[in-house]
N, C-alpha and C positions, 0 to 999 in steps of 0.2 A: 504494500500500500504506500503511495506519495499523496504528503499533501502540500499544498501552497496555500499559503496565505492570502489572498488577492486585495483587500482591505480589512486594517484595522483602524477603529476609531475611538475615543474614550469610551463608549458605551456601543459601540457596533465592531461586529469581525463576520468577517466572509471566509470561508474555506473552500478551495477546492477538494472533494475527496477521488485522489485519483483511482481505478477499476475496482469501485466497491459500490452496491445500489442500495435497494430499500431495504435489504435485510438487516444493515448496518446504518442504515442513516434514518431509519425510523425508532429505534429503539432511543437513539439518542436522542433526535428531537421530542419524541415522550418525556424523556425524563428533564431535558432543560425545561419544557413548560412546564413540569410538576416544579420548579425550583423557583422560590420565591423572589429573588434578585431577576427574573427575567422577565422583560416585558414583552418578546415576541422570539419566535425559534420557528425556524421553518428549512425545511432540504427541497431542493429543484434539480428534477434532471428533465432539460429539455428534451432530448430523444435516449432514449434504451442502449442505442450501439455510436451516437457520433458525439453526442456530449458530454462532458466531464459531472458529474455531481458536485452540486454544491450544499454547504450548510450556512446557512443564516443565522444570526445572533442579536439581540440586542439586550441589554440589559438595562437595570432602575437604578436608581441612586449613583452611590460609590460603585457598587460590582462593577468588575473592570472584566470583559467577555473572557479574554482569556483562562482566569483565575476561573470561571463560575464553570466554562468547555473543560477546563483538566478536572476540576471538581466533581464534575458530572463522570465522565468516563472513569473517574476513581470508582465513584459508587457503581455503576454497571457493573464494572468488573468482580466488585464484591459481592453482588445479589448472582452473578451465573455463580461464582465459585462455592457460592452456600447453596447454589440449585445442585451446581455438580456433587457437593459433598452430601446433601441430602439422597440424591438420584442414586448413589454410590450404595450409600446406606442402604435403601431400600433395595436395592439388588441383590444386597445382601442376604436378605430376610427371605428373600425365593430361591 
């Protein structure tokens, strides 16, 4: 996965997310809109095979997009790995 930066602003960032779609960029934009500091979060891929994805950010106050985007991906990564470790467990039990 590549990604660029395309704008950052005091309260706005834009990413390109290079060869990754909605399996991956809807999860995230879920969870930045569950996060309090964000006032709008949105992902756009103009066509399936010719455009790059992108993630959208804006945030409130102080939250500064970058700090609240790594904050977010922190937390996903913690809710799969207690899905995995639970999923593990119960595999166990059959």
């Amino acid at each position: 996965m590549k990604l660029n930066v395309v704008s950052k602003g005091e309260h706005d960032l834009e990413v390109e997310v290079l060869g990754e779609n909605e399996t991956l960029l809807n999860p995230i934009k879920q969870a930045l809109l569950a996060d309090k500091d964000v006032e709008f979060a949105e992902y756009i891929i103009e066509h399936p095979t010719l455009a790059t994805p992108k993630i959208f950010l804006r945030t409130k106050g102080k939250a500064k997009p970058e700090v609240v985007l790594k904050r977010t991906i922190k937390g996903l990564v913690a809710e799969f790995d207690q899905f995995e470790t639970a999923f593990a467990a119960e595999l166990k039990k059959k």
